[in-house]
C-alpha positions in Angstrom: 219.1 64.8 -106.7 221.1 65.2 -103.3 223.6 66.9 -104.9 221.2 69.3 -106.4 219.7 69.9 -102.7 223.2 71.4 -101.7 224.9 73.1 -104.8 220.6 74.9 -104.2 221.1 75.7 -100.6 224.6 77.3 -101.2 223.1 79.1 -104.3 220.3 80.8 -101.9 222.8 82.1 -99.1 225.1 83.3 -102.0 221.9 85.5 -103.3 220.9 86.8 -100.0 224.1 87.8 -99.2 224.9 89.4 -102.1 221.4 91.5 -102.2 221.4 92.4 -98.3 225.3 93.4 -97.8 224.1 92.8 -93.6 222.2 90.5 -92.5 218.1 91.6 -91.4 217.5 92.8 -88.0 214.8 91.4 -86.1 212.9 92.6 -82.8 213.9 90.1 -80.1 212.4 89.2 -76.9 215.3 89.9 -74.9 215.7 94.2 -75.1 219.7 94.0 -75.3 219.7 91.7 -78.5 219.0 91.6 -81.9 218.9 89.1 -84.2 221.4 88.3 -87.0 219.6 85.9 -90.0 222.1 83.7 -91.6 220.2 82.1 -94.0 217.2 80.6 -92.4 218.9 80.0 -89.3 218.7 83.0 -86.7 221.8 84.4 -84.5 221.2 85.9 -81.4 224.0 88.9 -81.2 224.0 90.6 -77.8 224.2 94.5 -77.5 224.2 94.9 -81.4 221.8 97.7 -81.3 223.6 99.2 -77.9 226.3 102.2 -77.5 229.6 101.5 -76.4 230.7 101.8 -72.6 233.6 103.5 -71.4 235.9 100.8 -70.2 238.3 103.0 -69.7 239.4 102.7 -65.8 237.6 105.1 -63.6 240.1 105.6 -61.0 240.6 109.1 -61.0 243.5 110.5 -62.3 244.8 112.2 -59.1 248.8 113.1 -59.4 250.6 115.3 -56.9 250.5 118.4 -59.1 253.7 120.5 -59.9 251.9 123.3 -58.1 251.4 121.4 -54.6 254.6 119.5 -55.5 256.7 123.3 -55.5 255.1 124.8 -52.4 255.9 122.0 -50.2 259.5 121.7 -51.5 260.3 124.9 -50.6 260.2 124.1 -46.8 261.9 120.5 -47.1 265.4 122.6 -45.9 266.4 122.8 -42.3 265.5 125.6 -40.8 267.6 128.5 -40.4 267.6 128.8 -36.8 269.9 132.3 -35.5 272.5 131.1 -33.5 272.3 132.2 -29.9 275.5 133.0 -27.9 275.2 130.6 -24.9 273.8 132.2 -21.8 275.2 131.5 -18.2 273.4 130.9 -15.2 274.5 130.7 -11.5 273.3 127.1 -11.3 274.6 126.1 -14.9 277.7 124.0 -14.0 280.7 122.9 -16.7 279.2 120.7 -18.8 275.9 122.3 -19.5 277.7 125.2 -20.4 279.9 123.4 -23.1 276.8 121.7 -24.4 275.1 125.0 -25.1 278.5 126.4 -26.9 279.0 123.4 -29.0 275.3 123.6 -30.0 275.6 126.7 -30.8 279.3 126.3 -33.1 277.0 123.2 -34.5 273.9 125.1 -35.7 276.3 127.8 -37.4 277.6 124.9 -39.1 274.2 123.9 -40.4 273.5 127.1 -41.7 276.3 127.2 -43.8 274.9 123.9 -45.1 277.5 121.6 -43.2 274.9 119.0 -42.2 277.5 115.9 -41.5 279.5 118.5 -39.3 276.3 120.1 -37.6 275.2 116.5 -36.8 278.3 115.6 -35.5 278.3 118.4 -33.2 274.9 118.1 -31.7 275.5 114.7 -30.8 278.2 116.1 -28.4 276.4 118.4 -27.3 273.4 116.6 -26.3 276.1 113.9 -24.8 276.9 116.5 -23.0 273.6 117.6 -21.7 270.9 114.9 -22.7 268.2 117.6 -21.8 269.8 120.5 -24.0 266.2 120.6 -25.9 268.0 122.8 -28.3 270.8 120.6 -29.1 267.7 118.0 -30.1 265.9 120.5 -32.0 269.1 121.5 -33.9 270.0 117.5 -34.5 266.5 117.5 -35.8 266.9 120.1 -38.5 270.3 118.4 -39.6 268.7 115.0 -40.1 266.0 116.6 -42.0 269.0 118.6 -44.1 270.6 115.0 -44.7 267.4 113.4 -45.3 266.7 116.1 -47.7 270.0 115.3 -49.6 269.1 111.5 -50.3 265.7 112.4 -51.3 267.2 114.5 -54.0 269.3 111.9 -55.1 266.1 109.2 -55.2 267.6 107.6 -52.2 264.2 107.9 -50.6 264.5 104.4 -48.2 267.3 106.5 -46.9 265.9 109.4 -46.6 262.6 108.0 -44.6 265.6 107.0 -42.1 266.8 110.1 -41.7 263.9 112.0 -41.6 262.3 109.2 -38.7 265.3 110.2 -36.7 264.5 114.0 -37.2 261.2 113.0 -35.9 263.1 110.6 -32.7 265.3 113.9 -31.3 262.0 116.4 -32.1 258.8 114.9 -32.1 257.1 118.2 -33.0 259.4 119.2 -36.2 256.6 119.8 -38.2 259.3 119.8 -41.6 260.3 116.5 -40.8 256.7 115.3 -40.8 255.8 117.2 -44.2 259.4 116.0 -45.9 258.7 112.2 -44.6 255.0 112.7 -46.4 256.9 113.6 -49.8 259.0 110.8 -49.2 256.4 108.2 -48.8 254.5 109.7 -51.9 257.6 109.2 -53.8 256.9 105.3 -53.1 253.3 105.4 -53.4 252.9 104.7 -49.6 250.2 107.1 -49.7 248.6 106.4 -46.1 251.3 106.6 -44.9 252.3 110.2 -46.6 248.5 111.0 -45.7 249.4 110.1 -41.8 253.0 112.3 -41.9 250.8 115.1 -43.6 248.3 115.1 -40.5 250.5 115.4 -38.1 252.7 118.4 -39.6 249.1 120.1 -39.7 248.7 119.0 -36.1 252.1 120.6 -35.0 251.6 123.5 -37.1 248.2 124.2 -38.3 249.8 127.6 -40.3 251.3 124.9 -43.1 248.2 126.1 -45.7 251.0 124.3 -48.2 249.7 121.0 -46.9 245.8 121.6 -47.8 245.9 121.0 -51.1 248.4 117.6 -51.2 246.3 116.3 -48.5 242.9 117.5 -50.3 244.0 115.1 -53.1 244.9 112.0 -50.6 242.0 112.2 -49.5 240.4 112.4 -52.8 242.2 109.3 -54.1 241.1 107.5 -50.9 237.6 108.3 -52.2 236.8 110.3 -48.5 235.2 113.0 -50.3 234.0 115.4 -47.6 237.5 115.7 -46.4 239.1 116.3 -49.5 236.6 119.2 -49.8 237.1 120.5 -46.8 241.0 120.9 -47.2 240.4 122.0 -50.4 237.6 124.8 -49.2 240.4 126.0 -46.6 242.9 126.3 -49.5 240.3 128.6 -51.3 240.2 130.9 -48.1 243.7 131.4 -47.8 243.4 132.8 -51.3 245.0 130.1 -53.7 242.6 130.5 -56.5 245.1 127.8 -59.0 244.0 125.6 -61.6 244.9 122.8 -59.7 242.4 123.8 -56.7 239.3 124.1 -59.0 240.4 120.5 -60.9 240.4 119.0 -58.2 237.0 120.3 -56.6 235.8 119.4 -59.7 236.8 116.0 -59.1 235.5 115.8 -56.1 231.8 117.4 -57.5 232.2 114.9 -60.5 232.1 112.1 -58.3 229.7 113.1 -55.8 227.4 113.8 -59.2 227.4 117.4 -58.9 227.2 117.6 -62.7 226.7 121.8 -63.0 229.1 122.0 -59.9 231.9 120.0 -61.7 231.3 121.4 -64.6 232.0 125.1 -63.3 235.1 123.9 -61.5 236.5 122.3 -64.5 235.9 125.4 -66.5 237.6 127.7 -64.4 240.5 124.9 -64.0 240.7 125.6 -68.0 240.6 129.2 -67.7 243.6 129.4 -65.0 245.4 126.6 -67.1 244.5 126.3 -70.3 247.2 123.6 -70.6 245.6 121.0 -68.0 244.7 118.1 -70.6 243.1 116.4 -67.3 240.6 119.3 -67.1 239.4 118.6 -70.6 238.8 115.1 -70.7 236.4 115.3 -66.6 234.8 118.3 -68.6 233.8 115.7 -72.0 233.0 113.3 -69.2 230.7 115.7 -67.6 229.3 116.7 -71.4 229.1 113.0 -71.7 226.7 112.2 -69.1 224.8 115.6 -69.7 224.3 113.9 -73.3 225.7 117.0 -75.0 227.7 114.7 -76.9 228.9 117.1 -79.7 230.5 119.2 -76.6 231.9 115.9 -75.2 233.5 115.4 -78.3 235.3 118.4 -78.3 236.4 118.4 -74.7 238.4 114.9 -75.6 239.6 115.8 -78.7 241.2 119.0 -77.1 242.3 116.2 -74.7 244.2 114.7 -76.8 245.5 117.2 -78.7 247.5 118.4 -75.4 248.4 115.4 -73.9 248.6 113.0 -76.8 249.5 110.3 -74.7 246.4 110.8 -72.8 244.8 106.9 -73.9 242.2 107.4 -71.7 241.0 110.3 -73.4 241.8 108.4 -76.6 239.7 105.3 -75.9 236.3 107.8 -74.5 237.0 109.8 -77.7 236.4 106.2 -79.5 233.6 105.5 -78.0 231.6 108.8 -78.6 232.3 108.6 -82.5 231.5 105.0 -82.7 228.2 106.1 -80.0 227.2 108.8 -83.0 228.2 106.2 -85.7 231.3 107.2 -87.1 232.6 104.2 -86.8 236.6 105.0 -88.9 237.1 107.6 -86.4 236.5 105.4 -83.7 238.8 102.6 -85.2 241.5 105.1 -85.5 241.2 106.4 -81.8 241.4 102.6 -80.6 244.6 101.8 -83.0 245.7 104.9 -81.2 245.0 103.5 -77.9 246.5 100.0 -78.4 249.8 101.7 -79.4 250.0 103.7 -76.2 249.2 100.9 -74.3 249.1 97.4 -75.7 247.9 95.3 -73.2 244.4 97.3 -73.0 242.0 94.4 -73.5 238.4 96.5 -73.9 240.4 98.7 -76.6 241.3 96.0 -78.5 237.5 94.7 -77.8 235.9 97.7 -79.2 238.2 98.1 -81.9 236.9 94.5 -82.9 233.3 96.0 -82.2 234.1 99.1 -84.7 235.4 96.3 -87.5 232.2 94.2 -86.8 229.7 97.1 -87.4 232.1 98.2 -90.4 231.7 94.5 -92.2 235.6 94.3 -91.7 235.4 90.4 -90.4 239.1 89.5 -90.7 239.9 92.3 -88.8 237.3 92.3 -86.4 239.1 88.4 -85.8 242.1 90.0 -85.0 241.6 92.2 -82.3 238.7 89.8 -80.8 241.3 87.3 -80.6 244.0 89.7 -79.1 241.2 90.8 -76.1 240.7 87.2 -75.3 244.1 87.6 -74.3 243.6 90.3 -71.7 240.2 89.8 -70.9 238.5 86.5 -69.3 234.8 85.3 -68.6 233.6 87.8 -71.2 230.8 85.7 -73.2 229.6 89.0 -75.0 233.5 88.9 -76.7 233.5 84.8 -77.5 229.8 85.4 -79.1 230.4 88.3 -81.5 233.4 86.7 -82.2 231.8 83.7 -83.0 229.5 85.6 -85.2 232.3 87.1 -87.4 234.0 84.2 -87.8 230.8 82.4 -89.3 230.9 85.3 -91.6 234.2 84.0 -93.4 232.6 80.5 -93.1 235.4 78.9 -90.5 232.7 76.7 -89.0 234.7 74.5 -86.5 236.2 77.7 -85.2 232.6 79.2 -84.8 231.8 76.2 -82.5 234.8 76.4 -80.6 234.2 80.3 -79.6 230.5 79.8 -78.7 231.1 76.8 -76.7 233.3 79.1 -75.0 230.7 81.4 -74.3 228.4 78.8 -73.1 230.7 77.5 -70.8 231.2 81.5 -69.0 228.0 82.3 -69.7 225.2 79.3 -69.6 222.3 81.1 -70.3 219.8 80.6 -73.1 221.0 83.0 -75.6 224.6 81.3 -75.9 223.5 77.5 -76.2 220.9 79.1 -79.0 223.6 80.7 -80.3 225.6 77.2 -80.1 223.2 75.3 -81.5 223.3 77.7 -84.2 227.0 77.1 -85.1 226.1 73.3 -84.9 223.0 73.6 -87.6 225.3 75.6 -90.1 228.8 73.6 -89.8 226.7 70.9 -90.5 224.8 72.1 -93.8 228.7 73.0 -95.0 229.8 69.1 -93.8 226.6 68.5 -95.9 227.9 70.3 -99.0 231.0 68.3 -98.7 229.2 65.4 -98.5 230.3 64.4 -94.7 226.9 63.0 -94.1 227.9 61.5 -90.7 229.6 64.8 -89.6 227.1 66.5 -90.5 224.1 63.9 -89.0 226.4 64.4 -85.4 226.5 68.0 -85.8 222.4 68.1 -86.0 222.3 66.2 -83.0 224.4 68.5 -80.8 222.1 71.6 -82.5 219.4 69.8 -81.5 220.6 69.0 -77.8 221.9 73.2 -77.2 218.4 74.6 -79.0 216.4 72.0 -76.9 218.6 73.6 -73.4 218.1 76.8 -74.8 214.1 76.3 -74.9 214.1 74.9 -71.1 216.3 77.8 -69.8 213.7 80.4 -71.9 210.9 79.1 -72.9 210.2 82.8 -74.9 213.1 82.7 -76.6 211.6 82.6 -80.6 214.6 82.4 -82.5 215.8 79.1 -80.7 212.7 77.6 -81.8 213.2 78.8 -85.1 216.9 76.9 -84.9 215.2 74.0 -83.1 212.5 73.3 -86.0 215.3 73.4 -89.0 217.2 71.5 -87.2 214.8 68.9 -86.7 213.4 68.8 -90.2 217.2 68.4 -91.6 216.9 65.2 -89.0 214.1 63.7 -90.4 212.2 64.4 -87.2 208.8 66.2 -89.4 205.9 65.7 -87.0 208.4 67.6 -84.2 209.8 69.9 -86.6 206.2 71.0 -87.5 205.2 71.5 -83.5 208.0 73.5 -82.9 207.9 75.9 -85.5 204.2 76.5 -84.8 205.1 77.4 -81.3 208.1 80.0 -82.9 205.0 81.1 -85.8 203.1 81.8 -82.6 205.3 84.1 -80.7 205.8 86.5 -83.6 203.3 88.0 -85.7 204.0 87.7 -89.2 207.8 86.2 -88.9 208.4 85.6 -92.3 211.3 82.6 -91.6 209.2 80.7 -89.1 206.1 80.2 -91.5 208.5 79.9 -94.8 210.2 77.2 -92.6 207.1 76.0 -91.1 205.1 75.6 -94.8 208.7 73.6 -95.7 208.3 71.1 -92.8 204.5 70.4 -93.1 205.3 69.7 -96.9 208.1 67.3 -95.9 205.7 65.4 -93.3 203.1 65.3 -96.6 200.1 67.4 -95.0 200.4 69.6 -98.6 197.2 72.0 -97.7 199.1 73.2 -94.9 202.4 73.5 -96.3 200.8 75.9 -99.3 198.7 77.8 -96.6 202.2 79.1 -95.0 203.6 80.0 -98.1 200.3 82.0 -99.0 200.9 83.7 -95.7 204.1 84.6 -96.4 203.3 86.2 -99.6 200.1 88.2 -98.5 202.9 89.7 -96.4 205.8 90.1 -99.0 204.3 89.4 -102.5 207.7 89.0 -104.3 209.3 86.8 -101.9 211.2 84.8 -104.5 211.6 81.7 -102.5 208.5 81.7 -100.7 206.9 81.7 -104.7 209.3 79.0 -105.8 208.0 76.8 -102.4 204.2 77.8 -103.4 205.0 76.3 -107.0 206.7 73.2 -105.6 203.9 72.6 -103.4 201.2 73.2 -105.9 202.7 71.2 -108.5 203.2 68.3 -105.6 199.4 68.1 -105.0 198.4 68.3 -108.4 197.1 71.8 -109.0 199.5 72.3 -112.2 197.7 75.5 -113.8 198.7 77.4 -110.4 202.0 76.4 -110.7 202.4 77.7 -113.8 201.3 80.8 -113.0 203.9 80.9 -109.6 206.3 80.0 -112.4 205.4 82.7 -114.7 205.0 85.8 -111.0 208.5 84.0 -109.6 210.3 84.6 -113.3 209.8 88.3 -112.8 211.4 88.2 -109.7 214.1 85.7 -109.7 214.7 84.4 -113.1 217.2 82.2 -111.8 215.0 80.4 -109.5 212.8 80.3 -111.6 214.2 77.9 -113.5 214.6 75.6 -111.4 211.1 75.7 -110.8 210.5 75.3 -114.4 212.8 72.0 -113.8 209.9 70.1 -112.0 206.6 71.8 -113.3 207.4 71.5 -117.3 208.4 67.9 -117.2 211.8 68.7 -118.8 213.1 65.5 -116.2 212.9 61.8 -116.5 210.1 60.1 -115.0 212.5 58.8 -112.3 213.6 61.9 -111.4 210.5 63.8 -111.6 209.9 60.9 -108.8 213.4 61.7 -106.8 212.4 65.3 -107.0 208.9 64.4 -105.4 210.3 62.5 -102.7 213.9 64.2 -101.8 213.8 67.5 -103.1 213.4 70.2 -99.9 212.7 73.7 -101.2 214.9 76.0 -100.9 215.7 77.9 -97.5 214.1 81.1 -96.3 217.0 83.6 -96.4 
């Protein structure tokens, strides 16, 4: 009758699974988790119940507009200066006189735009006279005009030379400062660009071109009362742009000025109705706000003008996956992944989207691909556990939790583990690996028993625990940890089906058919919970009320009921009516 025992057990998962569609949901002591019932055994599944996160990065996306870009371009050209005839003076002698009229010849050069001659010129002029101060200024202006040249021609190393030697002959060129700040930006040196911004300002403080460029430094740098303060001056001068009022609301949006932001990043709209950027702060905004239908439509206008924007892409996932709509959200994270492939938490909550949509072999996929990006993430290695059970790959299940027990040691994960131990073991049992099967009980045994010790509250390990232990052999135990799991939850129909199961299996028959009773008075067509009642009955004698759990269980499961009729009517040989006494468990809880 062994093999009976598991073509039964497969037969009742088969059932459940084909009348549920999901597995129940269960309260669970620990708030962020729910519980996931796979057959009688219990799965502890993190977050199930949660909304997603935005994992999308929260630097904020600061770029040197086109705007600030423009107005500070305009004055990276030498500076036009008039030349002025040279001048004589009763103590000039020879040779500051031909420094002056060289300078002069020199800086009509550099008007015409003849930097290499211009340069040339004032460096005989100042060998001339080494204090000719406007031989240096003029020598200045032509190494900015050179500068200027590489720069355009992305030769910005070169440039930063140049325009450093601008700064050597003329320490108070403010041009050369603000062109060696556009140069460093070019490289992404932006303290440094931040420090050549500063002291243009500080050598002329009439640069208003500078506020907003160094406004958004400053804003990257996270220094947020100075970026407001350079952008407030900008305001006074009069530039009311879109870019101003984005990036105030930046600067509100992280100092959780919610209305505040939320008015800059409208009027950022209304002066540029184009600026994608604006949309997706202003969903953000709506996001935290929980005005979640506005939210949506601030992304999806997001998207719609930058459609490259992933960020926007991935937040628009998460708020139709937050209200449920779980293929928009899988679309918006394929959409993601394509922009940008190696985006771990897209392909984490696409995996999430396939989970909730019963899509397992996908949900595999993509938690496998995030494993890739993504390490010490137990959350990932246990859901993906979960969905691999699902398809019944068993040795991969253990492998995955294991995983997450060894990132994440806590209680939940070595239930979880123990779990994945208890159910690859019923399938070695199926296949008749009994010694596989015996090794893999013991290892459920030794992660449920951790489990217990690291949370003693934690019901479903003891639920775990107590199968395990019956499938052992291990009765008396099985029966004094179920009681404690019976104890912790008020009418938990698994623990007393499984509890009933384990007292009949250590022979204490009254009690076993007092459990089952229980579970009835709480769900009176509980098929297997009759079928265990009848079993029980008929085991201690009390034949007229089996028959009568035969005849209540045949309306509900005709199947099962059956089998039932196996051991009641007789229909069995006297030694098998025996084996079926002795061997025969009842069938699992689902």
């Amino acid at each position: 009758m062994l093999l009976f025992k598991k073509i039964f057990a497969s037969f009742v998962l088969v059932v459940f699974v084909l009348q549920s569609g999901f597995f129940p949901l269960y309260a669970q002591d620990i708030v962020t988790s729910d519980e996931i019932s796979f057959g009688s055994s219990v799965f502890v599944l993190r977050d199930a119940g949660q909304k997603q996160k935005k994992f999308a990065p929260r630097t904020t996306k600061v770029r040197q507009n086109t705007y600030s870009k423009n107005q500070t371009r305009n004055r990276l050209v030498a500076v036009n200066r008039t030349p002025q005839p040279a001048k004589t003076t009763g103590t000039e002698n020879q040779r500051e006189k031909a420094s002056r009229d060289i300078a002069f010849a020199a800086q009509a050069f550099l008007n015409q735009g003849q930097f290499e001659t211009a340069i040339e010129y004032f460096n005989q002029a100042i060998a001339l006279d080494p204090n000719n101060r406007e031989a240096k200024a003029g020598l200045s202006d032509a190494y900015v005009a050179k500068a200027n040249r590489y720069l355009e021609a992305g030769r910005t190393e070169e440039a930063i030379s140049f325009y450093n030697k601008a700064i050597e002959q003329d320490a108070k060129n403010a041009d050369a400062y603000l062109a060696l700040g556009e140069a460093y930006i070019g490289l992404d040196r932006e303290d440094k660009a931040l420090e050549s911004y500063e002291k243009a300002l500080a050598v002329n403080p009439d640069i208003r071109e500078l506020y907003v460029p160094i406004a958004t430094l400053y804003l990257k740098k996270g220094e947020l009362a100075l970026a407001e303060d350079y952008l407030k001056k900008a305001m006074v001068q009069g530039d009311e742009t879109g870019e101003i009022h984005y990036l105030m609301g930046l600067v509100h949006y992280k100092l959780n000025r919610d209305k505040e932001a939320l008015a800059a990043f409208d009027k950022a709209i209304q002066l540029n109705p184009n600026n994608a950027e604006a949309y997706y702060y202003r969903g953000e905004i709506y996001d935290k706000l929980n005005q979640e239908d506005d939210a949506l439509a601030s992304y999806r206008k997001a998207v719609s003008l930058n459609p490259s924007f992933f960020e926007a892409w991935f937040d628009l996932g998460v708020n139709y996956y937050n209200r449920k709509n779980y293929k928009e959200a899988a679309e918006a994270y394929k959409t993601v992944v394509k922009l940008k492939p190696d985006y771990g938490e897209a392909y984490l909550n696409l995996a999430v989207t396939y989970r909730q949509m019963g899509l397992c072999e996908e949900a595999i996929t993509n938690y496998s691909i995030a494993a890739n990006f993504i390490k010490d993430n137990a959350n990932l290695y246990s859901e993906w556990g979960f969905c691999l059970a699902r398809v019944g790959k068993w040795n991969k299940v253990i492998e995955t939790l294991s995983k997450a027990v060894s990132i994440s040691p806590d209680a939940v994960d070595y239930a979880n583990l123990g779990w994945a131990y208890y159910n690859s073991a019923q399938e070695d049992l199926r296949s008749k690996r009994d010694q596989d099967a015996k090794a893999k009980l013991l290892k459920a045994k030794e992660a449920l028993q951790r489990a217990i010790e690291l949370n003693p509250k934690l019901a479903p390990a003891y639920l775990n625990l107590g199968i395990t232990l019956t499938d052992l052999g291990e009765y008396q135990a099985s029966v004094n940890i179920l009681r404690q799991a019976v104890n912790m939850r008020k009418d938990w129909l698994p623990a007393i089906n499984e509890l009933g199961i384990a007292y009949r299996k250590l022979g204490d028959l009254d009690n076993a058919v007092r459990q089952f009773r229980r579970v009835l008075e709480i769900n009176p067509n509980m098929a297997t919970a009759l079928y265990n009642l009848g079993e029980a009955e008929y085991r201690r004698g009390n034949e007229a009320e089996a028959q009568k759990i035969y005849r209540r269980l045949r309306k509900v499961d005709p199947q099962l009921a059956t089998q039932l009729d196996v051991i009641i009517s007789g229909a069995v040989l006297q030694e098998t009516k025996k084996e079926l006494k002795e061997k025969i468990p009842a069938p699992r809880f689902p």
